[in-house]
N, C-alpha and C positions, 0 to 999 in steps of 0.2 A: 623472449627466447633464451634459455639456461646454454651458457657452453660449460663444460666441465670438462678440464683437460685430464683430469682421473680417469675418464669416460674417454679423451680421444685416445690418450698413451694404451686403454686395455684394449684401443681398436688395433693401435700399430701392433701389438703384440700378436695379435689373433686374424690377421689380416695379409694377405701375401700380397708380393710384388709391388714392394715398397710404396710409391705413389702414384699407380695405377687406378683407376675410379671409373667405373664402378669396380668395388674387389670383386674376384673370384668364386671368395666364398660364402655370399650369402646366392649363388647361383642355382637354382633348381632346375630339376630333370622337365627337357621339354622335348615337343616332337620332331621328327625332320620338316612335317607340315609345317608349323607352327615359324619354322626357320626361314622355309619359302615362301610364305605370306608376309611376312614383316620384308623379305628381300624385294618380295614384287612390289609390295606396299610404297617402300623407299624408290623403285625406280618410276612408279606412276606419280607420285606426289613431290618426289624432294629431288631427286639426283639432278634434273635438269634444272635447276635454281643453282643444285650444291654440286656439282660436276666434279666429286673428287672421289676418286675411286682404287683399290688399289686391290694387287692378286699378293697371297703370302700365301708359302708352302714350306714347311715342316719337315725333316727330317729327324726324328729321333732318334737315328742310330749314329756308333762312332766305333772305331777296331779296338777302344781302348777306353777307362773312363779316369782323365784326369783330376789329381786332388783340386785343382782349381774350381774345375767346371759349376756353377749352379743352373745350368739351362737343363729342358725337358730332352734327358739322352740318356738311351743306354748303351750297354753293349751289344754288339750283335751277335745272335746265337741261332745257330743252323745256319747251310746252305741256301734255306727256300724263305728265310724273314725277309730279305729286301722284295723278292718277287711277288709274295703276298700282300706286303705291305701297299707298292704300285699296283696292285690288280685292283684293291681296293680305293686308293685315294682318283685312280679311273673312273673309275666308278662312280665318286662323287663329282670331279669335276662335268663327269656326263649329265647327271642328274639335275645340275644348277643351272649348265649352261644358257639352256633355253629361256632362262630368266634375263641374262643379259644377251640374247639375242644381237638386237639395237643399240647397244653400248660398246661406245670406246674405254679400256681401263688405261688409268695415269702411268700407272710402274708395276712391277714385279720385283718382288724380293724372296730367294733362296733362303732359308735360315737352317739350324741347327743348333747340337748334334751336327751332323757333319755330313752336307750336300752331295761333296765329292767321293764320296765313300763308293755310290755305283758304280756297273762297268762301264760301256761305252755304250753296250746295245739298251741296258736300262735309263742310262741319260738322254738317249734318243729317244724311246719311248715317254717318257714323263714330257717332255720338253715337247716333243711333235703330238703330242695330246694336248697340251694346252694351245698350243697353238691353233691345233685342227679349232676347239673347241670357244676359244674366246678369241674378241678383238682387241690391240691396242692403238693406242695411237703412234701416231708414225717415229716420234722419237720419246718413246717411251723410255725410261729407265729401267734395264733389266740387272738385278744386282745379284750376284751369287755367292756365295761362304764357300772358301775350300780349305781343307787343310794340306800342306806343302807335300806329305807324303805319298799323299791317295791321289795327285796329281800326274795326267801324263800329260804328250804335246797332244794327241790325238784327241785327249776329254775338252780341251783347254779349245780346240780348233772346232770343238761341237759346239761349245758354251758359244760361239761365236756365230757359227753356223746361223744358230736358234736365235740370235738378237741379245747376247748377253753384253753388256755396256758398260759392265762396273766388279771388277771384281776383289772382294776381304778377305786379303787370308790371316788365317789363324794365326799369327804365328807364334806368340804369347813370349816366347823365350828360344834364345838361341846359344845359349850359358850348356854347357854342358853336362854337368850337373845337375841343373835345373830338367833339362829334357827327360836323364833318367828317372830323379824321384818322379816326374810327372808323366812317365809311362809315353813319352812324345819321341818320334823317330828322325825328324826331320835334318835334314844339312845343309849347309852353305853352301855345297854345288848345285842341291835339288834345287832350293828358292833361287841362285840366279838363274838357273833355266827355266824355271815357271815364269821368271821377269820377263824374258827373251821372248820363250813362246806368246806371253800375252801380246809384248811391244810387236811381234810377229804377227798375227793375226789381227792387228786392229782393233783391238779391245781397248775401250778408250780408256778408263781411269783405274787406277789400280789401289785399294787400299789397304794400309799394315796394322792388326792388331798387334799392339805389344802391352804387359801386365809388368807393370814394375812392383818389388815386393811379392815376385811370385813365389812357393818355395823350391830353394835352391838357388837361387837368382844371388846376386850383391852388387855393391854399387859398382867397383870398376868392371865386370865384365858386360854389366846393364849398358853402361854409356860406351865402352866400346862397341857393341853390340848396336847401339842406335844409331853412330856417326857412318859404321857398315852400312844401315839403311841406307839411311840417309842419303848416305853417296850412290844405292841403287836406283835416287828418285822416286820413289812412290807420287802417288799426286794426292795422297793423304794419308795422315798419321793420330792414330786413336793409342793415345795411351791411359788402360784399365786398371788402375792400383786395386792389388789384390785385395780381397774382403772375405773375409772366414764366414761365411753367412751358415745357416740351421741347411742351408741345400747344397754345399759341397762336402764333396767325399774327404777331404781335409779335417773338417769340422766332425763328419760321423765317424769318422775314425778317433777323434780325439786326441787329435795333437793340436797343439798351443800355440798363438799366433802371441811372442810377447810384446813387453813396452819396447823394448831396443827393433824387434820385425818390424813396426810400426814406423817407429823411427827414421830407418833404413827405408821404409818401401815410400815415404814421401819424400824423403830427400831426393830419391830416384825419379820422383815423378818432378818433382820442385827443377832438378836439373834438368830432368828430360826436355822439359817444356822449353826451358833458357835456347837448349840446344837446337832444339827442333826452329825454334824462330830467328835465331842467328842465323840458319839456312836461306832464309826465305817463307817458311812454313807461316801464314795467320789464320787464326782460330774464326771459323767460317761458321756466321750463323746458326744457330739450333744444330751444327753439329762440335767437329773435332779443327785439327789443325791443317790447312790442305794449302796448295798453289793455287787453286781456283774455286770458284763457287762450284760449276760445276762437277765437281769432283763428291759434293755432297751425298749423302742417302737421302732421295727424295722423298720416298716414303716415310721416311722419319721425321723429314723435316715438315713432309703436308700432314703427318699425323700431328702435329705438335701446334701450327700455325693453322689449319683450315679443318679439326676433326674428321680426318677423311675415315671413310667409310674403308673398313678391308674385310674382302672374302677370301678366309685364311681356309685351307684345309692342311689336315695334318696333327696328330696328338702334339702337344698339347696347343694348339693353334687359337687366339683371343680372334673370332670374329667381332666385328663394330660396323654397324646399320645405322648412319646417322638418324636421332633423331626417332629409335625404334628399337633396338634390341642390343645386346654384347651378347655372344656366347661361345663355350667353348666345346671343345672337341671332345667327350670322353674316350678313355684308355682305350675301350673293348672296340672302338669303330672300327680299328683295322684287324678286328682277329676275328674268327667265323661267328661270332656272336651281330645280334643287332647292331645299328645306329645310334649310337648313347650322344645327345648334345646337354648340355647346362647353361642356362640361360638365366638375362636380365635384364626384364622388361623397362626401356627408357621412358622417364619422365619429361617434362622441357627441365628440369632445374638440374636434373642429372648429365645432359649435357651440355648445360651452361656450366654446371661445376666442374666438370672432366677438363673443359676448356682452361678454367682458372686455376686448379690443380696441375694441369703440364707448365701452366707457364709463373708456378707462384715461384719458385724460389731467385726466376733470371725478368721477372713482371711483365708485363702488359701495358699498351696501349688501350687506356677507359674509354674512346671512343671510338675504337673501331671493334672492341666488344659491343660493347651496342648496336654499332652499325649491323653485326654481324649476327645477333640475335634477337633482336627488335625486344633491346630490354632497357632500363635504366640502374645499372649494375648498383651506384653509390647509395639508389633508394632499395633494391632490392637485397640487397645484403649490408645495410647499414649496421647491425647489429653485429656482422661479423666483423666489418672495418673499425669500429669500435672497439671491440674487444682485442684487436689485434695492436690499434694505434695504442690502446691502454697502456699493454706491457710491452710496449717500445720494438713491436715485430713489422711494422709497418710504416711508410711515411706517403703522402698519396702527393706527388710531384706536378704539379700543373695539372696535366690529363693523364699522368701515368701514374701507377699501383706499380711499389717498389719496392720492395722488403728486405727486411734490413737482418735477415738471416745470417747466423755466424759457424752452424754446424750440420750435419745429418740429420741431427736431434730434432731440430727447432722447426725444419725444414718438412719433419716426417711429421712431425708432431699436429703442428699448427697449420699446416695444409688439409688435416683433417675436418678442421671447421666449415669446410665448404661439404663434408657428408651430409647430405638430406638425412633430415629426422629421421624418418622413415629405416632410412637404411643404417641409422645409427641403433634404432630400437633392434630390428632384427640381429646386428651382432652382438649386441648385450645380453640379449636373449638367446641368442645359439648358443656361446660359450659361457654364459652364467655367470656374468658379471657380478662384482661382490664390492657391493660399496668402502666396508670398511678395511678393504687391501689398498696400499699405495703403488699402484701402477705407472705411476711416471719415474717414482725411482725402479722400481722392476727394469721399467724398458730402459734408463738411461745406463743400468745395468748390461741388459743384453746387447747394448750398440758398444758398450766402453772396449772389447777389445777388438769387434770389428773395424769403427770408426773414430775418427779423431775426437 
């Protein structure tokens, strides 16, 4: 077996969502049949072995589109886009239902774009659809994304109403300057009283996005800004150092993220961290930093540790069928046009490698991979442990695989070696790979002002 890291660097290039696997885009157009049979397929054959299952729902819209953002959102436009949008993702959650009949699902996760953008009677709507239509189990995880603006007490007392358990808000920055270049409205009276209302209602865990390094942001109004948190108690704290990526409105607009931003937005985070665990805050498992385990995203964390299967609906939504399909949602599903999915047929070695791919850069236990896929990892991929122990990215610890990764680079890079042939051929071939370009300086190029 040839690796050629020329070959992996012009995948990272041509390849979205970092280390994601299978990508996106070597996806073809399939039917909505074709969705339902692979769904039915996995609950007569796998799910009662693999009993991990998870609902994810989509919102792409937001009042406003931050230079930060890279998620799938736009702005919303017209009166009748959110109504349309819910007639339709109705619609699908009806169509499927009947497939999980008999099934309990693990969690729920709101994402965005921006969940709480609805009124009240559309959050009842969406929310008592699902419910009508799917089972959970009794203490399911239900998580929802809100941003502090689009919040009231009354959304906040539904979100509860409906079994919501965990809720992320936005909040990215609270620098004042910062809010305005970033088009964000929010204040420090709203977010205590969204505190209040949650601790009000019973809403068990509350979690705080903040982006150090955002623009407009600096370091002392960042750290006064987080010890405020801090003192509101969140029961968990995610901080996102800003990344200029090819998908934020930052980057297509063409302003410069320099050496000194850089600088600056890690020391932010370098400090952040210091700060946040001098609290009490430690760094929980496959996620961020919290008070308690459960304060986690379960979904995140059973996606990363047990391949759980999610039935996403929603543009741009990643469904995953363990063991049988990825696919995603096209654009046109929610506009008066057909059902458009994109799909990707699973191999066993594809989702062996999905597995080893979430967990390469923070490794693995080598026998409970095995355990859990009835393989023997160190013969079946010997030529990649190989090639890795070679150039010093690897060292294999007793029974753990544990990599000895120093940057984004190496981590983006050399996780690729776990792509199936197959799906390494097909993106050489989409985008017409040219042996004699140098694609690992390219890409170490295009990471140098995003990443360290």
């Amino acid at each position: 077996m040839e690796i050629n890291l020329n070959k992996l660097a012009f995948i990272c290039l041509h390849t979205s969502g970092g280390n994601i696997y299978p990508p996106q885009d070597i996806a073809r157009n399939i039917s909505k049949s074709i969705v339902s049979k692979n769904w039915k397929n996995y609950i007569e054959n796998d799910y009662f072995i693999h009993k991990k299952l998870g609902f994810y729902l989509h919102t792409p819209f937001c009042e406003s589109k931050c230079l930060f953002c890279s998620c799938g959102s736009e702005k919303v436009v017209g009166g009748t886009t959110l109504d349309i949008y819910i007639s339709r993702i109705i619609k699908e959650f009806t169509y499927f239902s009947a497939i999980f009949s008999n099934i309990k699902l693990n969690h729920a996760y709101f994402g965005g774009g921006t969940p709480s953008i609805y009124n009240t009677e559309q959050l009842k709507k969406i929310l008592s659809s699902i419910r009508k239509l799917y089972s959970f189990e009794e203490k399911a995880q239900w998580n929802f994304e809100i941003s502090p603006h689009t919040m009231t007490e009354e959304k906040v007392k539904i979100l509860k109403n409906y079994g919501v358990s965990r809720v992320t808000i936005g909040i990215q920055t609270m620098t004042l300057e910062s809010l305005r270049v970033n088009g964000r409205f929010q204040t420090w009276d709203k977010l205590e009283n969204i505190f209040s209302w949650i601790r009000k209602y019973g809403i068990e865990n509350i979690n705080i996005d903040l982006m150090p390094g955002i623009p407009g942001e600096n370091l002392k109004n960042f750290l006064l800004n987080l010890r405020r948190i801090i003192q509101m108690n969140p029961d968990m704290i995610h901080l996102y150092p800003f990344r200029p990526s090819e998908d934020t409105l930052f980057y297509k607009k063409g302003f410069i993220y320099t050496e000194n931003d850089i600088k600056n937005r890690d020391l932010m985070y370098e400090l952040g961290v210091k700060l946040i665990e001098k609290y009490g805050y430690y760094g929980v498992e496959n996620d961020s930093w919290g008070k308690n385990d459960s304060a986690r995203n379960e979904q995140e964390v059973d996606k990363i540790i047990n391949n759980c299967s999610i039935l996403g609906f929603g543009y741009p939504t990643r469904s995953y069928i363990h063991k049988n399909l990825m696919y995603f949602t096209g654009y046109d599903m929610y506009n008066e046009s057909n059902t458009v999915y994109m799909g990707i047929k699973l191999e066993t070695k594809d989702y062996i490698s999905r597995y080893i791919i979430s967990h390469f850069r923070d490794g693995f236990d080598i026998k409970i991979l095995n355990e859990k896929f009835g393989i023997d990892f160190l013969e079946l991929y010997k030529f990649e442990i190989k090639f890795l122990e070679v150039n010093n990215i690897l060292e294999i610890r007793g029974n753990y695989f544990k990599t000895k990764i120093n940057n984004v680079f190496e981590k983006l890079l050399f996780s690729k070696i776990f792509y199936s042939e197959e799906n390494i051929k097909v993106i050489l071939d989409k985008f017409s790979y040219n042996e004699d370009k140098d694609y690992v300086k390219e890409f170490k190029d295009t990471l140098s002002i995003v990443y360290k």
